[in-house]
C-alpha positions as CSV (number, residue, x, y, z in Angstrom):
1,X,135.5,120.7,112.7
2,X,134.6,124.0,113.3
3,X,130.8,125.4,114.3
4,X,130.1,127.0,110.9
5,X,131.3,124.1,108.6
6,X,128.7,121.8,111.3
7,X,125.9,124.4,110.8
8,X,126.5,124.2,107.5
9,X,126.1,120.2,106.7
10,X,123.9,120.3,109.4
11,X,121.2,123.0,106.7
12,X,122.5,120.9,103.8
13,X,121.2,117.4,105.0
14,X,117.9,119.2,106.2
15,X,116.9,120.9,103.3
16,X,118.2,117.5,101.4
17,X,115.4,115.5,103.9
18,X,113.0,118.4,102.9
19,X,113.6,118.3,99.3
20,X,113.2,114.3,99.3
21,X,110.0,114.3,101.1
22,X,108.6,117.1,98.9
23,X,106.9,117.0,94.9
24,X,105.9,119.0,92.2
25,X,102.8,118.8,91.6
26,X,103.3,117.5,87.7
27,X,105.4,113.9,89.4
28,X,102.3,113.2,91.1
29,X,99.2,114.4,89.6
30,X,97.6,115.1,86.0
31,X,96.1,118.3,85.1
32,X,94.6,116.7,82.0
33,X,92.6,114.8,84.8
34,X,90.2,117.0,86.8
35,X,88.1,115.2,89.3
36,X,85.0,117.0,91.3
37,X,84.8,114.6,94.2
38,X,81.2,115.1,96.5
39,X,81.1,113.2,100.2
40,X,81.8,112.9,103.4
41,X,85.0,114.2,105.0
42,X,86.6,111.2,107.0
43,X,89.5,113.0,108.5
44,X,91.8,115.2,107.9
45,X,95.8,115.6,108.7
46,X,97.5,118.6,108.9
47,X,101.2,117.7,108.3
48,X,103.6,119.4,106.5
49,X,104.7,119.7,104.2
50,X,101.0,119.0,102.6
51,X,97.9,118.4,104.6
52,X,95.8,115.7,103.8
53,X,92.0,115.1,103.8
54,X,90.4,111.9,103.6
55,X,86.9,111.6,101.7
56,X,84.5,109.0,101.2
57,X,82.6,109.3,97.7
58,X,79.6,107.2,96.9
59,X,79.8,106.1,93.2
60,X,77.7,103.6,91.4
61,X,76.4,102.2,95.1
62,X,80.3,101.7,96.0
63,X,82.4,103.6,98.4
64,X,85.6,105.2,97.6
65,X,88.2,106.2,99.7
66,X,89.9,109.1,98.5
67,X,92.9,110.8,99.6
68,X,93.1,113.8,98.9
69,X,96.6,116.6,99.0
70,X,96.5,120.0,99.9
71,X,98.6,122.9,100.7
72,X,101.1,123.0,103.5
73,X,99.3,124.2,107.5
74,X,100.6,127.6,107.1
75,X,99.2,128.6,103.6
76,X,95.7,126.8,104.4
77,X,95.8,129.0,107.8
78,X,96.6,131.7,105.6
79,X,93.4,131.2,103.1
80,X,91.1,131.2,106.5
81,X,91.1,127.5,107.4
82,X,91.4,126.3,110.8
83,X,91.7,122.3,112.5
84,X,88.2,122.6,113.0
85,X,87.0,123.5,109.6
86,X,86.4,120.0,108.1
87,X,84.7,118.1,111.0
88,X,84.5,114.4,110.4
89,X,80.7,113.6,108.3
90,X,80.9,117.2,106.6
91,X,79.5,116.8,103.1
92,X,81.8,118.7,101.0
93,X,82.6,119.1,97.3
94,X,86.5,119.1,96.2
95,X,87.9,120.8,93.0
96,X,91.3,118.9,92.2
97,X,93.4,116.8,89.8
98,X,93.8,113.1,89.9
99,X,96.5,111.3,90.6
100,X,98.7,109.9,87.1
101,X,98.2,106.3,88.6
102,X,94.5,106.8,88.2
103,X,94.5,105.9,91.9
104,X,91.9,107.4,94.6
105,X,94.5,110.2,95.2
106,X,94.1,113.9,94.0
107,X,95.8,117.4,94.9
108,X,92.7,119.8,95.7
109,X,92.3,123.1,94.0
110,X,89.2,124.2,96.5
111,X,86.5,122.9,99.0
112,X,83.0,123.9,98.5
113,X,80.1,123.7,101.2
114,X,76.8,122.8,100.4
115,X,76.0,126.3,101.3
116,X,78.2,127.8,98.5
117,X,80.9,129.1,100.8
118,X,84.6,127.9,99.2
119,X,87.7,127.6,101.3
120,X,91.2,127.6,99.0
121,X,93.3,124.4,99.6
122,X,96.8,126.0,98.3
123,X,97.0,123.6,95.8
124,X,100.6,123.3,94.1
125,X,98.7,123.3,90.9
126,X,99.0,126.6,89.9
127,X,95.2,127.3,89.2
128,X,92.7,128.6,90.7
């Protein structure tokens, strides 16, 4: 074979792994369901191509564990985030959509500190 037809299968299968590991946002989650989740962050991931924070919300006297989807590293660098910007225990308010399943899952619009600051999550959603 010759280099250019391997460079070329080569792309193809990558952007076919990319594509496969990737979502719109209406397979996943519901815009008819909005959620505004208060708690504690537990952790958060920053893999592509979504990052992913984990928050514990206290509801009724129960605990749950939410997981919650936003924007890939880059655009969350981009809207002023850091890895150090959601420190394990911070009390935080997220702005998202539920998952269709009804499941502890969401894809996050915003965060918002108790102080009133708001960080974007570059949410796939489309609003703001």
């Amino acid at each position: 074979m010759n280099r250019k037809l391997i460079t070329l299968l080569g792309t193809a299968a990558l952007l076919m792994a990319t594509a496969s590991a990737h979502h719109s946002f209406s397979a996943e989650f519901d815009s008819t369901k909005p959620v505004r989740l208060e708690g504690k962050v537990v952790k958060m991931e920053w893999t592509n191509p979504h990052t992913w924070l984990y928050l514990d919300v206290e509801k009724d006297g129960q605990v749950q564990h939410w997981a919650v989807e936003g924007g890939a590293p880059g655009v969350l660098l981009r809207n002023g985030w850091n890895k150090h910007s959601l420190p394990e225990g911070t009390k935080i308010i997220v702005n998202g959509f539920q998952s269709k399943d009804g499941a502890f899952r969401a894809n996050s619009r915003n965060i918002e500190f108790p102080d009133g600051r708001k960080l974007e999550t570059g949410s796939s959603s489309g609003e703001k």
